[in-house]
Every structure is written in C-alpha cells, then in structure tokens.
C-alpha positions, 0 to 999 in steps of 0.5 A, a space after each residue: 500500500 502506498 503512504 499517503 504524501 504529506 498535506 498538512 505542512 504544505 496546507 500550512 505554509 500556503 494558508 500563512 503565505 496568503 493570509 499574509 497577502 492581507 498584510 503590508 509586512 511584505 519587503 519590497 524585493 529586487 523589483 522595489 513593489 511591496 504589493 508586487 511581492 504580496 501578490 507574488 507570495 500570495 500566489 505562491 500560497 494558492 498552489 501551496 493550498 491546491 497542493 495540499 488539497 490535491 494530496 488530502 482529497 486523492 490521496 497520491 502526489 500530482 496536480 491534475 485531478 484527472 476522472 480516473 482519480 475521481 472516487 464518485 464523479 458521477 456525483 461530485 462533478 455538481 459538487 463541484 459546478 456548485 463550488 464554482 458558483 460560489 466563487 463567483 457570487 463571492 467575486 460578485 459581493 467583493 466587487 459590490 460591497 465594502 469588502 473590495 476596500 478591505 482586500 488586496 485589489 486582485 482578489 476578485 480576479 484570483 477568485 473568477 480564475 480559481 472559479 471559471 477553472 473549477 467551472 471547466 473542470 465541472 463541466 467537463 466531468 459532466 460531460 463524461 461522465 453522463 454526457 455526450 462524452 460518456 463512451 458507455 452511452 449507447 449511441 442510436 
C-alpha cells in the first residue's frame, strides 16, 4: 500500500503565505513593489493550498485531478459546478460591497480564475461522465 504524501505542512505554509497577502509586512524585493511581492507570495500560497488539497482529497502526489482519480464523479462533478458558483457570487459581493476596500485589489480576479477553472473542470466531468462524452452511452 502506498503512504499517503504529506498535506498538512504544505496546507500550512500556503494558508500563512496568503493570509499574509492581507498584510503590508511584505519587503519590497529586487523589483522595489511591496504589493508586487504580496501578490507574488500570495500566489505562491494558492498552489501551496491546491497542493495540499490535491494530496488530502486523492490521496497520491500530482496536480491534475484527472476522472480516473475521481472516487464518485458521477456525483461530485455538481459538487463541484456548485463550488464554482460560489466563487463567483463571492467575486460578485467583493466587487459590490465594502469588502473590495478591505482586500488586496486582485482578489476578485484570483477568485473568477480559481472559479471559471473549477467551472471547466465541472463541466467537463459532466460531460463524461453522463454526457455526450460518456463512451458507455449507447449511441442510436
């Protein structure tokens, strides 16, 4: 049996590199733009997360959930067409309320992406799973 990779440390670091995005404690760097080096530690923190997430959800190394990795993708794919929805109603409140004071300027366009890519992802299963994709489905 395989070892499952660690998730937690990874989970960790990427968790304190994006909530320090929320901060101006960033140095400068060799480009002389504190914001720029946020945005770029904050960034880094997101794949930390996704890593983490990737490694705790599948249980094996890698970045590319794949369908065959998908324990119940006839079920989860609406999961995650739903995840997809709240980031953009969450982008939509950001961008309409006080929050957009509050955050980082890019946040709504860092949250659209992860979105829009968890939105392709969703329909993509979909289609496979139990669309025209589905090489199972008989063809009349």
């Amino acid at each position: 049996m395989a070892t499952v990779p660690e998730w937690r440390w990874v989970s960790i670091a990427g968790a304190i590199m994006v909530l320090q995005s929320l901060f101006d404690i960033a140095p400068e760097g060799p480009w002389d733009a504190r914001s720029f080096t946020r945005g770029v530690i904050g960034l880094s923190g997101l794949c930390c997360l996704y890593v983490g997430w990737f490694r705790f959800t599948f249980k094996q190394p890698g970045i590319i959930p794949s369908i065959n990795r998908w324990q119940n993708p006839e079920k989860s794919w609406k999961l995650v067409i739903c995840f997809a929805f709240i980031c953009l109603l969450l982008v939509y409140i950001i961008n309409n309320t006080d929050l957009k004071e509050l955050l980082p300027e890019t946040s709504g366009m860092v949250i659209l992406l992860i979105g829009c890519l968890a939105m392709m992802n969703g329909i993509y299963v979909g289609l496979v799973v139990s669309g025209p994709l589905n090489d199972d489905l008989e063809q009349e």
